[in-house]
C-alpha positions as CSV (number, residue, x, y, z in Angstrom):
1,X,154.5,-24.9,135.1
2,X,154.7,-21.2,135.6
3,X,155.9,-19.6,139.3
4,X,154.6,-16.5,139.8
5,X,155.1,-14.1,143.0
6,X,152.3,-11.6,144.0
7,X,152.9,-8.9,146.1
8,X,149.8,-6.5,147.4
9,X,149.5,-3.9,149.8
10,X,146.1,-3.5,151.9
11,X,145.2,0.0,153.5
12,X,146.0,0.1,157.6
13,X,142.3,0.9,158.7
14,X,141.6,-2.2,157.4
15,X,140.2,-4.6,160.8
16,X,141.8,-8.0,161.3
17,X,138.6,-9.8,160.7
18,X,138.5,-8.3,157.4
19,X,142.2,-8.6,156.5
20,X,141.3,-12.4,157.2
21,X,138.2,-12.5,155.2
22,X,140.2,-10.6,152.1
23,X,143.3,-12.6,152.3
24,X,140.6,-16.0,152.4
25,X,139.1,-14.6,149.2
26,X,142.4,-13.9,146.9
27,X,143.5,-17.4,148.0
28,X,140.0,-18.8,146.7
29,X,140.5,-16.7,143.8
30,X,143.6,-18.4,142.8
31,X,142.7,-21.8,143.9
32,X,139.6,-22.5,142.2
33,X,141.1,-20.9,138.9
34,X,143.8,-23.4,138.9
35,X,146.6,-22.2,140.8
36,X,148.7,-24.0,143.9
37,X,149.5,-21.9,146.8
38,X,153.5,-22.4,147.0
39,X,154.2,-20.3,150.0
40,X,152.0,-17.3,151.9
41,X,154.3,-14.2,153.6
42,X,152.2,-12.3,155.8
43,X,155.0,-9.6,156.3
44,X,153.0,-6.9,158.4
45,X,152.4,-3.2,158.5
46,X,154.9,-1.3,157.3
47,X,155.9,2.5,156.5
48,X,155.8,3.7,153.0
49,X,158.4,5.1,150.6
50,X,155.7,7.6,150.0
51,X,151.8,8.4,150.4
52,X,149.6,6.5,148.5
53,X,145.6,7.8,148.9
54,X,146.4,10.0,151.4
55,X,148.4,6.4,153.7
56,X,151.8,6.6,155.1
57,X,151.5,2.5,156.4
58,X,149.8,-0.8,154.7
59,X,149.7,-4.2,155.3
60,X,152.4,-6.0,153.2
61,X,151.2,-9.8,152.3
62,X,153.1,-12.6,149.5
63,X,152.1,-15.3,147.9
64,X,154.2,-17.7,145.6
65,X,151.9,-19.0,143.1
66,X,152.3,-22.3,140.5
67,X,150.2,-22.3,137.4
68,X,149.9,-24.0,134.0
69,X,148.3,-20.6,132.5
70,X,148.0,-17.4,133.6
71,X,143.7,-17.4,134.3
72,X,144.5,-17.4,137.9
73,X,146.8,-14.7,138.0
74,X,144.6,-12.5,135.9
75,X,141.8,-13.3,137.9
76,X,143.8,-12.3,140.9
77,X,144.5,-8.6,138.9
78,X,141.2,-8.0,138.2
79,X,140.1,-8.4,142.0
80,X,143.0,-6.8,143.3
81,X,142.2,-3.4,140.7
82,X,138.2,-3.5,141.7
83,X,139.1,-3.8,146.0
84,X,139.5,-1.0,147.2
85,X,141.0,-2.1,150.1
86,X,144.1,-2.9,148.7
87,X,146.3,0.0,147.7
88,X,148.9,-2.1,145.1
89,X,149.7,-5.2,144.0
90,X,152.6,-6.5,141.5
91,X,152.4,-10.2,139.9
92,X,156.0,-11.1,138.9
93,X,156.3,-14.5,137.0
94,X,159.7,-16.3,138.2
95,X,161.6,-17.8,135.3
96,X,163.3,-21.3,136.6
């Protein structure tokens, strides 16, 4: 089984409700595509190194992720590249 860590970046106008409702969704995302939730970081807004679209802050949020195969995780890239609420996101597999 595959460990991977994802690490995204959501836009600070982004309401709470919403920041719920988007965090609800990549966690659907990876569960019903086979993946276990190992841990979930919610590590808060933060100033940036530099300005991405025009933001100087973003919400910083991890997840550890176990998987047999990587359909979860790519799943995961390809919502995270068509939101455009969140500004990046890195997937990082963990060798053991």
């Amino acid at each position: 089984m595959n460990q991977y860590e994802i690490m995204y970046l959501v836009k600070p106008t982004v309401g709470e409700e919403d920041l719920k409702k988007l965090n609800d969704n990549l966690q659907k995302s990876l569960t019903s595509n086979g993946a276990k939730i190992v841990d979930f970081k919610e590590l808060g807004q933060k100033e940036l190194a530099y300005e991405i679209n025009h933001f100087r802050s973003g919400y910083y949020f991890l997840f550890v992720v176990e998987a047999n195969d990587d359909k979860a995780v790519k799943e995961f890239d390809r919502l995270a590249r068509i939101n455009s609420d969140i500004l990046r996101h890195l997937v990082t597999r963990i060798d053991k």
